[in-house]
N, C-alpha and C positions, 0 to 999 in steps of 0.2 A: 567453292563459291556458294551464297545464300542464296533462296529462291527468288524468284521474279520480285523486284523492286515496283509499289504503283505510281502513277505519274497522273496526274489530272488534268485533260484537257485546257484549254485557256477559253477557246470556242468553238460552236459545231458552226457549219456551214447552212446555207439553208438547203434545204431537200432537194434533189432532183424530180423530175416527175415517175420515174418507174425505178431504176436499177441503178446503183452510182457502183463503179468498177475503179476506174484506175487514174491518180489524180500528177499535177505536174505541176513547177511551179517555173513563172515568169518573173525571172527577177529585172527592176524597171531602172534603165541606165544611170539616172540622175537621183531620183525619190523614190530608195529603196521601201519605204512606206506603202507608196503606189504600187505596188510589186500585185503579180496576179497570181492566182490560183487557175487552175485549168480541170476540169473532171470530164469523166465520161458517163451518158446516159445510155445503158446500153440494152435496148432495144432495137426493133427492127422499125427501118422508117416506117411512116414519117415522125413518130414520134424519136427516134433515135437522136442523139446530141451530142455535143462539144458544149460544156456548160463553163463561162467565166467568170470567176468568184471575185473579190476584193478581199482583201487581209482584214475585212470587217464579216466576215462569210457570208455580205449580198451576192447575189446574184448582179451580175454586169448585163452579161448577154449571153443568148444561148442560140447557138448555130445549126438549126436543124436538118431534119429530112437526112437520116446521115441511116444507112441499114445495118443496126448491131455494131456498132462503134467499142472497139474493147477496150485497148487500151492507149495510151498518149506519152509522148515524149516531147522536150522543147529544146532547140539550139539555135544558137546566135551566130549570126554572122554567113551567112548563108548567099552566096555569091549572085544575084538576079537583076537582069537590065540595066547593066553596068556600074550598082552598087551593092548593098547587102542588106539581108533582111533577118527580124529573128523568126522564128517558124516554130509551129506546135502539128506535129505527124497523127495521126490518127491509123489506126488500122481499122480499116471496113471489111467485116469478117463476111458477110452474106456477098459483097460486090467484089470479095478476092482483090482487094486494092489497098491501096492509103489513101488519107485524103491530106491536102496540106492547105496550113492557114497560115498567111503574113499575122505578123502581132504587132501592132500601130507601135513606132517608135517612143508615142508618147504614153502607154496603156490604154489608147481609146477604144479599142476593140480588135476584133481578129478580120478577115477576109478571105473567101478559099479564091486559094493560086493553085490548084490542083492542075493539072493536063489532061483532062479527063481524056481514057483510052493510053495512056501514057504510066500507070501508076500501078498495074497490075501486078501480084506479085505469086511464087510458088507456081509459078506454071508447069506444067507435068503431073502435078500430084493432082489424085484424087477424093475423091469425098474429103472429110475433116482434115486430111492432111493437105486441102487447098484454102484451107480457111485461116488467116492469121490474125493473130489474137495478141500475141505481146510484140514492145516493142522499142528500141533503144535510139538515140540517134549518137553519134560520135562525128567530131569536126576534128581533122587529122590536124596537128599542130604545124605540123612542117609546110602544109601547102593550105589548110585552109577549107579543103573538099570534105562534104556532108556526105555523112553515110548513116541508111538504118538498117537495123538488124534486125532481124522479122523470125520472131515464133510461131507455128502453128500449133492447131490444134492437136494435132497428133503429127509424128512422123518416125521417120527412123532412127535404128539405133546409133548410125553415122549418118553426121551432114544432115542433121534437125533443124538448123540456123539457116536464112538465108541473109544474103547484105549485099545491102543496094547502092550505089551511086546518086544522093538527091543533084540535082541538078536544072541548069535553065534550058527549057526548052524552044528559046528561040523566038517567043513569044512573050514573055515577061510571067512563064507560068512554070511550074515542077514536076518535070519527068523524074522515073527510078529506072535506074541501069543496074541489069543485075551483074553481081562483081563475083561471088564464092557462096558456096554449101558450104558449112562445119558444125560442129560440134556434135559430143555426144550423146546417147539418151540412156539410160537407165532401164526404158519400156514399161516403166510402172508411171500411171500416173501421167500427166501429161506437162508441160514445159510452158509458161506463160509470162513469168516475172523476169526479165533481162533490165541488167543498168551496165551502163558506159563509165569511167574513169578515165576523162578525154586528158586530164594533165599526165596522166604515167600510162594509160595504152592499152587500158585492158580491159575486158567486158566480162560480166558476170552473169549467170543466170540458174534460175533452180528448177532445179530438177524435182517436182514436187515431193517423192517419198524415196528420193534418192538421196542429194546434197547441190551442192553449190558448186558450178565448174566456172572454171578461169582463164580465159585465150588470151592475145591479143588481139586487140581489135582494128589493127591495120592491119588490112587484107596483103598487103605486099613485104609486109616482115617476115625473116626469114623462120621464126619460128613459128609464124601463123598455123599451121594444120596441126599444132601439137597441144594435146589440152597442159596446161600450166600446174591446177591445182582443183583439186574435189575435196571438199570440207562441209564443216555443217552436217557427217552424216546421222550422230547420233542426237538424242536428247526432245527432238520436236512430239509434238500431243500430233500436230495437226498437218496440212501441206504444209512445205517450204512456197511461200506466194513474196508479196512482195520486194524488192532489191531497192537499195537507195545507198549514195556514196558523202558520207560527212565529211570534205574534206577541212585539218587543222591548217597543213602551208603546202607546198607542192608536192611531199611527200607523204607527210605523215594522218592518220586521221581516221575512220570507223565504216567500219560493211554495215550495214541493218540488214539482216532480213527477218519478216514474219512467219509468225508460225500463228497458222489459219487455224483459230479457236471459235470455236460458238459461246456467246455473253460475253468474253474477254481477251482479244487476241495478245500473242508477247511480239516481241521486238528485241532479237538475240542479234549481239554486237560483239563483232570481231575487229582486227586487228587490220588496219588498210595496207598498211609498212609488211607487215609477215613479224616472224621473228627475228630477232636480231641476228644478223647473217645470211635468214633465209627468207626472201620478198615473197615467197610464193606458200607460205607454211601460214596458213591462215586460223591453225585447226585450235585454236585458245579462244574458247569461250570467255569473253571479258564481263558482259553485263549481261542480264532479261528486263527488260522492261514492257509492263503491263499499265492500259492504258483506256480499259473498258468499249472499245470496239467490238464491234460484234463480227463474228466471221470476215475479218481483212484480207479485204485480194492487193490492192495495189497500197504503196506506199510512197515518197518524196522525202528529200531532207536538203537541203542549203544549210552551209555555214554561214552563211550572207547576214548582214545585221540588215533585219528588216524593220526599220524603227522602233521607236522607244517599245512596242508591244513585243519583241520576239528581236533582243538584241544581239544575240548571238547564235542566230539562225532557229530552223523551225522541223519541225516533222508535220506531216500530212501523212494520214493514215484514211482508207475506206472503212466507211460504220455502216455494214449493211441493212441492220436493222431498219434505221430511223433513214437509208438513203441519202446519204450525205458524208462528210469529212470532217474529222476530227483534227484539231489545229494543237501541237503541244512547241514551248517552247524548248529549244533546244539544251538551257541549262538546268530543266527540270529533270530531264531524263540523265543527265550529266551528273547532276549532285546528289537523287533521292539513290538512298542506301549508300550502298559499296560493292566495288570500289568507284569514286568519284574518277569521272572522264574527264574529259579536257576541250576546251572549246578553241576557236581557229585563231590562230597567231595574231594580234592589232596590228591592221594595216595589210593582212593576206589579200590578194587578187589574185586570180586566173584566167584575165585577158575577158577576153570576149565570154567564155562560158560562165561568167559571173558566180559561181559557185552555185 
């Protein structure tokens, strides 16, 4: 395979005020156009944030007073006061919580439904290892229930993971039930980038100078406690940091994860399917792409055609330097070198989680 292929942003975002970390995207039910960007400012309050971008890299609005806000997930469909909502999680690593935001049916802006005292997460652990930092949400297909999956800062070498039950509290607000510990750690390094694959079931997450492990992410399947797949161990410069899932149609489609570079981070792309025969053989490096970020912690990808600018979906990558997010579209990194990728079936959907 040739080396890292480059790819050139389309737009940057505009800046955050301190630290931009980890970014997520809102795709908008009707006017995929209107689709949001979501980042994190991650300081300690009050200046800490939920910052929301436009597919134009404005800034919309920025939710503050949040303590060290690390990283962000979004999912649809989320059961509350006897309809549904789509939601963006936040991990509050200083307040050992989540915080949760409604996200306006029509892109008008976010709102915290948090249950404050209700949200707390990693309880038992101490110092760094009560602090969570990454963080996935998965919506179980068969019933519907939100779940997130919470990194710390540190933890053990079993049961690193914890996962939550999101949920109505009674109130028209979101409690977390804690559900299961798993996964495992490596002990180098620490664990921060987790992404969900809520159409096939499985959750991903990196092991910064280890590789990429692979569960299920329904807590109640019977293989749950058993890790699936570890790949990704060779070939990285840098951490293994962000995870993001391309998918083509309900099957088939591309892993991202980044390899945390200073000047220029890559974006090494795997196999979502496995090998032929084998779903969980993930270990074929297909592409690198390179995209002039500087030190990328989180990442984002939709195959979603988000209007005429980003027709076949998008990557969002962290640019630490400049504090802000880099926009590429999705056929850029598809076509530039070899070999050429593949972009999502005309006419793919996957329900509520909008790709």
């Amino acid at each position: 395979m040739q080396g890292p292929v480059e790819i050139r942003a389309v737009l940057a975002t505009a800046a955050v005020a301190d630290d931009a970390d980890d970014p997520a995207i809102w795709i908008h039910p009707s006017d995929p156009a209107r689709s949001l960007i979501l980042g994190t400012n991650k300081v300690k309050s009050p200046r800490g944030a939920l910052v929301v971008f436009g597919l134009d890299g404005a800034i919309r609005q920025v939710a503050g007073e949040l303590d060290r806000p690390n990283n962000v997930d979004v999912e649809y469909g989320l059961r509350l006061g006897g309809g549904t909502v789509d939601i963006a999680v936040v991990t509050e690593r200083l307040q050992r919580r989540l915080r949760v935001f409604r996200i306006a049916a029509d892109g008008s802006g976010i709102t915290d439904i948090t249950a404050f005292g209700q949200t707390g997460v990693l309880a038992g652990r101490t110092g760094a290892g009560a602090e969570p930092m990454g963080i996935a949400l998965y919506r179980r297909p068969r019933d519907g229930v939100v779940f997130a999956i919470v990194a710390p800062k540190t933890g053990p070498r079993e049961g690193y993971l914890e996962q939550y039950r999101l949920e109505d509290n009674g109130e028209g607000r979101v409690r977390a039930a804690w559900v299961r510990s798993f996964g495992n750690f490596s002990g180098a390094g620490e664990i921060e980038a987790v992404a969900v694959d809520d159409t096939l079931g499985y959750v991903y997450y990196a092991d910064e100078r280890c590789g990429i492990h692979k569960y299920h992410a329904d807590p109640s399947h019977s293989g749950a406690p058993l890790e699936l797949a570890l790949f990704g161990q060779t070939g990285f410069s840098g951490d293994r940091e962000g995870i993001a899932i391309y998918e083509r149609d309900a099957r088939t489609g591309y892993i991202v994860c980044t390899d945390q570079i200073k000047g220029s981070s890559q974006y090494r792309i795997y196999r979502r399917e496995g090998a032929p025969g084998k779903p969980h053989d993930h270990s074929e490096l297909l592409k690198i792409a390179a995209g002039g970020a500087h030190s990328t912690d989180g990442i984002e990808v939709t195959s979603a055609a988000l209007g005429p600018r980003f027709p076949h979906g998008l990557l969002v990558a962290m640019n630490s330097k400049d504090r802000n997010f880099l926009l590429y579209r999705w056929e850029d990194v598809a076509h530039s070198g070899t070999p050429k990728l593949r972009m999502a079936k005309a006419g793919f959907a996957t329900g509520d989680r909008r790709r």
